[in-house]
PyMOL CGO cylinders between C-alpha atoms (Angstrom):
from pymol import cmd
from pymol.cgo import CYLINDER

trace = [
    CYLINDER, -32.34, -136.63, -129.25, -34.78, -135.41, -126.77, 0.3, 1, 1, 1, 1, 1, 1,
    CYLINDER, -34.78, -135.41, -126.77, -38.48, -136.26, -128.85, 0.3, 1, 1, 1, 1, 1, 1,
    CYLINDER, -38.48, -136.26, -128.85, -37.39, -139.59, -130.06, 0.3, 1, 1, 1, 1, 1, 1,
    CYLINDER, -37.39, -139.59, -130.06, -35.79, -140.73, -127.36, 0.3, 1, 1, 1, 1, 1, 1,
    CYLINDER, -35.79, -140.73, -127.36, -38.77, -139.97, -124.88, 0.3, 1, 1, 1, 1, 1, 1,
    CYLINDER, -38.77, -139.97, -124.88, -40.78, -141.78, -128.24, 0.3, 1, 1, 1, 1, 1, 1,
    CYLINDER, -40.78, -141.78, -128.24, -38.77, -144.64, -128.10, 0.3, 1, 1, 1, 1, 1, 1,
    CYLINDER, -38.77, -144.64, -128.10, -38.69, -144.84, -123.91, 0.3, 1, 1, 1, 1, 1, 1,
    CYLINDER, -38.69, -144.84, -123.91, -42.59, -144.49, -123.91, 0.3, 1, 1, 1, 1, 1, 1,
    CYLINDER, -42.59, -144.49, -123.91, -43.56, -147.27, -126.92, 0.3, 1, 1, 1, 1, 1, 1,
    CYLINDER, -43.56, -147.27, -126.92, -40.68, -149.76, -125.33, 0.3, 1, 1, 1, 1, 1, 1,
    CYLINDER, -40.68, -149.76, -125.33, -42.07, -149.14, -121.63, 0.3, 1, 1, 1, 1, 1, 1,
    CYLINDER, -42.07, -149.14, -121.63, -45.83, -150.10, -123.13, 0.3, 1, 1, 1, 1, 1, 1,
    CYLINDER, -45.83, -150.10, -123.13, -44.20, -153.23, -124.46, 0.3, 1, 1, 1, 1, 1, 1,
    CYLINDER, -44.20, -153.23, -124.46, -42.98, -153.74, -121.16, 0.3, 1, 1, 1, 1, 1, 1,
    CYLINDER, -42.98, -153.74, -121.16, -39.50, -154.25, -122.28, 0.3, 1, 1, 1, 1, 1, 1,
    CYLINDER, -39.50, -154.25, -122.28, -37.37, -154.60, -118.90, 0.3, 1, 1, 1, 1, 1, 1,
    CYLINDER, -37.37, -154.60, -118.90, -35.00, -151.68, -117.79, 0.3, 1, 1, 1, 1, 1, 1,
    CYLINDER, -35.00, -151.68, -117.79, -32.02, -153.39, -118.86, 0.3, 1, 1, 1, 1, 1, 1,
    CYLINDER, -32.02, -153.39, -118.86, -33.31, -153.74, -122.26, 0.3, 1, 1, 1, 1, 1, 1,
    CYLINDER, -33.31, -153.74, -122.26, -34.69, -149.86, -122.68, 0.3, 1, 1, 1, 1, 1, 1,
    CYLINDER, -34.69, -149.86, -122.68, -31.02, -148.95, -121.33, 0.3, 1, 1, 1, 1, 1, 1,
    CYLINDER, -31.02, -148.95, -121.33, -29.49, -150.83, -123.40, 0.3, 1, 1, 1, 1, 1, 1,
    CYLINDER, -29.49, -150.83, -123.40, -31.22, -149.85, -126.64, 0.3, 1, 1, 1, 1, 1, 1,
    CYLINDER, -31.22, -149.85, -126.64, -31.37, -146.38, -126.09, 0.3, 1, 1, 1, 1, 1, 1,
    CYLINDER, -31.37, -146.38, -126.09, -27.33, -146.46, -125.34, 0.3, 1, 1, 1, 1, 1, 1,
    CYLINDER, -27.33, -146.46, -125.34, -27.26, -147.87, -128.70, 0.3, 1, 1, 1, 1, 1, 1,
    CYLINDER, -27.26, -147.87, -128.70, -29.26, -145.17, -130.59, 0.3, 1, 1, 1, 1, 1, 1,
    CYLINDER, -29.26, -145.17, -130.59, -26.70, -142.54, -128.76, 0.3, 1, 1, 1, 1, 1, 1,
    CYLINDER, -26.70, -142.54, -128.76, -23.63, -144.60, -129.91, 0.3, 1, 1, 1, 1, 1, 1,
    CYLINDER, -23.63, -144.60, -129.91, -25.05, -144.69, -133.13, 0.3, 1, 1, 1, 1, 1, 1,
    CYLINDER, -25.05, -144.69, -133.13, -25.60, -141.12, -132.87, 0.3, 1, 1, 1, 1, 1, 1,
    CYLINDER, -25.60, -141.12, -132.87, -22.23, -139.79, -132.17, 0.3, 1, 1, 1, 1, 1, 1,
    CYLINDER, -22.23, -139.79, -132.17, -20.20, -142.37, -134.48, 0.3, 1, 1, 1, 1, 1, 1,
    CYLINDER, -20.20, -142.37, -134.48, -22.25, -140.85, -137.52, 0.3, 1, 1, 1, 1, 1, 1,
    CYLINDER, -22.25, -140.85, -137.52, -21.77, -137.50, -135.96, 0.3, 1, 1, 1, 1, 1, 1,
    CYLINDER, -21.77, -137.50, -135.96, -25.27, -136.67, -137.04, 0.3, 1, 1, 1, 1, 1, 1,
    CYLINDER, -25.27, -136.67, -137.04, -29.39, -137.29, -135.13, 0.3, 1, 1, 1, 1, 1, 1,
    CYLINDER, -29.39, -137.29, -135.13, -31.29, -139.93, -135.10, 0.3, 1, 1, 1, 1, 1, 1,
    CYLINDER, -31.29, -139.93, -135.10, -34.21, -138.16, -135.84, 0.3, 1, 1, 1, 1, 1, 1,
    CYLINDER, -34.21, -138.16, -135.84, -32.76, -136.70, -139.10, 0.3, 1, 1, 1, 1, 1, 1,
]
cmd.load_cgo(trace, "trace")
């Protein structure tokens, strides 16, 4: 998840999204991940 998740991290820190928010979005995208046993970026 490495590319996206430094994509995602980068576009949501120009937004200025607060820390809480990035945290809690990229936890998300990992839960997602690992539920549909497959990547994100796929």
């Amino acid at each position: 998840m490495g590319i996206l998740r430094e994509k995602m991290l980068r576009d949501m820190t120009v937004r200025n999204f607060r820390a809480k928010t990035i945290k809690s979005y990229l936890n998300s995208v990992q839960d997602l991940a690992k539920h549909y046993m497959i990547s994100p970026d796929r």
